[in-house]
C-alpha positions, 0 to 999 in steps of 0.5 A: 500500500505504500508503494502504492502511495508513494508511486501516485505520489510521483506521479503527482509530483511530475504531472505538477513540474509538467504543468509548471515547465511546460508553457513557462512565462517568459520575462515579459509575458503578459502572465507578469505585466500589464500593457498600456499606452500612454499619450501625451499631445506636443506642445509642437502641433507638426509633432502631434502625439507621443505614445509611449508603450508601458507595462505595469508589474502584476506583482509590484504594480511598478511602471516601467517605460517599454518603448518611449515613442511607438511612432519609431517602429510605426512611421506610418502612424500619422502625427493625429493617431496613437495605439489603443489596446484591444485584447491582452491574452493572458501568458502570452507574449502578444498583446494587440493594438489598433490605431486611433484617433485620441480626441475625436470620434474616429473609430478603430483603425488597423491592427497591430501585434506587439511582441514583449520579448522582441519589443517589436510590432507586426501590422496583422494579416487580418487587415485584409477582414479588419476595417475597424468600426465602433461597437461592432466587435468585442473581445472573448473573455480569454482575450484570443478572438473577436466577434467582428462584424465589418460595420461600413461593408457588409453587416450581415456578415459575423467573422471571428477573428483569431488573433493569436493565429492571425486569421478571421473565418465567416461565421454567419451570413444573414440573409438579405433582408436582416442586418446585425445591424440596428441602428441608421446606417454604420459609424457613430450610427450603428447599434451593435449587440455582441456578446461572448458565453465563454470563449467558445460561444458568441452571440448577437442580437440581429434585426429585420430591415423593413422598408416603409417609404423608402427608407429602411427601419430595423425590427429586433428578431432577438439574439442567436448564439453561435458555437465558433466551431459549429454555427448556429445552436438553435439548428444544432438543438444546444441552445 
C-alpha cells in the first residue's frame, strides 16, 4: 500500500513540474505585466502625439517605460493617431493594438501585434477582414478572438477573428433582408449587440430591415448564439 502511495505520489509530483515547465512565462509575458499606452499631445502641433508603450508589474504594480515613442517602429502612424489596446491574452507574449484617433470620434483603425520579448510590432494579416468600426466587435473573455462584424461593408456578415493565429473565418451570413445591424446606417450610427458565453460561444442580437417609404427601419428578431466551431445552436438543438 505504500508503494502504492508513494508511486501516485510521483506521479503527482511530475504531472505538477509538467504543468509548471511546460508553457513557462517568459520575462515579459503578459502572465507578469500589464500593457498600456500612454499619450501625451506636443506642445509642437507638426509633432502631434507621443505614445509611449508601458507595462505595469502584476506583482509590484511598478511602471516601467517599454518603448518611449511607438511612432519609431510605426512611421506610418500619422502625427493625429496613437495605439489603443484591444485584447491582452493572458501568458502570452502578444498583446494587440489598433490605431486611433485620441480626441475625436474616429473609430478603430488597423491592427497591430506587439511582441514583449522582441519589443517589436507586426501590422496583422487580418487587415485584409479588419476595417475597424465602433461597437461592432468585442473581445472573448480569454482575450484570443473577436466577434467582428465589418460595420461600413457588409453587416450581415459575423467573422471571428483569431488573433493569436492571425486569421478571421465567416461565421454567419444573414440573409438579405436582416442586418446585425440596428441602428441608421454604420459609424457613430450603428447599434451593435455582441456578446461572448465563454470563449467558445458568441452571440448577437440581429434585426429585420423593413422598408416603409423608402427608407429602411430595423425590427429586433432577438439574439442567436453561435458555437465558433459549429454555427448556429438553435439548428444544432444546444441552445
Amino acid at each position: 500500500m505504500q508503494k502504492f502511495i508513494k508511486i501516485i505520489f510521483s506521479v503527482s509530483i511530475c504531472s505538477a513540474a509538467f504543468l509548471l515547465f511546460a508553457v513557462p512565462a517568459s520575462a515579459q509575458s503578459t502572465k507578469l505585466f500589464d500593457y498600456g499606452i500612454e499619450i501625451k499631445w506636443s506642445e509642437r502641433e507638426e509633432y502631434g502625439f507621443t505614445s509611449k508603450l508601458y507595462k505595469i508589474s502584476r506583482k509590484t504594480g511598478k511602471k516601467s517605460i517599454v518603448l518611449q515613442n511607438v511612432r519609431d517602429q510605426l512611421p506610418d502612424l500619422k502625427v493625429t493617431e496613437s495605439l489603443t489596446l484591444i485584447a491582452q491574452p493572458y501568458n502570452s507574449n502578444a498583446v494587440f493594438f489598433s490605431v486611433t484617433m485620441p480626441e475625436t470620434d474616429a473609430g478603430y483603425g488597423p491592427l497591430y501585434k506587439f511582441n514583449t520579448q522582441t519589443k517589436k510590432f507586426k501590422k496583422m494579416a487580418i487587415n485584409s477582414i479588419w476595417a475597424g468600426g465602433w461597437m461592432n466587435f468585442t473581445a472573448s473573455p480569454d482575450s484570443t478572438r473577436l466577434a467582428y462584424v465589418p460595420d461600413l461593408m457588409d453587416q450581415r456578415t459575423l467573422y471571428i477573428c483569431d488573433l493569436l493565429k492571425d486569421s478571421c473565418k465567416l461565421l454567419v451570413t444573414l440573409p438579405e433582408n436582416e442586418s446585425f445591424n440596428g441602428g441608421s446606417g454604420g459609424g457613430l450610427g450603428s447599434e451593435f449587440t455582441l456578446h461572448w458565453r465563454g470563449s467558445n460561444i458568441v452571440g448577437a442580437e440581429h434585426f429585420e430591415i423593413i422598408n416603409k417609404d423608402g427608407n429602411n427601419e430595423t425590427s429586433s428578431r432577438g439574439a442567436k448564439e453561435y458555437s465558433i466551431y459549429f454555427g448556429d445552436l438553435a439548428q444544432m438543438g444546444q441552445e
